[in-house]
N, C-alpha and C positions, 0 to 999 in steps of 0.2 A: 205515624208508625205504620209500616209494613202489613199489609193484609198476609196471613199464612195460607201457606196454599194447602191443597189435598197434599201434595206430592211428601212436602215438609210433614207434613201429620203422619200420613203413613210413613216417612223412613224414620220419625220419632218414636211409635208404636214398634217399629222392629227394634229399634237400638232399645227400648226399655224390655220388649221379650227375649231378647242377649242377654241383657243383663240379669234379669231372673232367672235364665238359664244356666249363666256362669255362676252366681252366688248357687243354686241348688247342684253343680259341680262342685262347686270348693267347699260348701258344707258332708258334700258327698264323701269327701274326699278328705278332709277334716275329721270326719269320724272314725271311718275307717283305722284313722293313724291311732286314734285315742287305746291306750292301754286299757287291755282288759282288770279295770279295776273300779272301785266303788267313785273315786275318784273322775276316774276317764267315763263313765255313764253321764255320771252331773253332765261333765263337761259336752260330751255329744248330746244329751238330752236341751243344754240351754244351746249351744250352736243352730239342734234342729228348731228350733222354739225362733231362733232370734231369724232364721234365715225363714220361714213361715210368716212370718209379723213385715220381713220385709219384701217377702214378691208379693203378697196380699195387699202392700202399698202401691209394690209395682203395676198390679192388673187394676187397682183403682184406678191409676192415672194412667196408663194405657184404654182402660174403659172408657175413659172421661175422652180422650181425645178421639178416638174410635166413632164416638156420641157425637163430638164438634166435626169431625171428618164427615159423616153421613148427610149432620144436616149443610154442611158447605155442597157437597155433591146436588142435596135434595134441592137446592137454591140455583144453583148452577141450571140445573135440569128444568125447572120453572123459569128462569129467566130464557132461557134458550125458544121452549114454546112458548114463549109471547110474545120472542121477537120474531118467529113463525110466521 
């Protein structure tokens, strides 16, 4: 299997910060439509709730790879001075 590179890690980190950005648009945007009604609350209250639950997924695993990125970099940079 393929070693991942820095490069691959960082454009996955931005493609998951899009993505959390467009889901906190269309939630945005979602609510907005909702009728002023007891009804239309529920409904924007679980939207904001569900789109919370999932960019808080999304900076996890953005974290996670952000974490794998660094130390690939930190290895890289060690292997360089020793071949110094």
């Amino acid at each position: 299997m393929p070693t991942t590179t820095t490069a691959q890690l960082r454009t996955a980190i931005e493609v998951l910060n899009k993505l959390a950005e467009r889901l906190n648009e269309q939630a945005a945007h979602s609510v907005i439509q909702m009728p002023e009604s007891r009804l239309g609350d529920d409904y924007a209250t679980r939207i904001e709730s569900r789109t919370i639950e999932q960019t808080t997924r999304i900076e996890t695993v953005a974290a996670q790879l952000k974490s794998w990125r660094e130390e690939i970099l930190q290895q890289q940079k060690q292997s360089i001075s020793i071949h110094v």
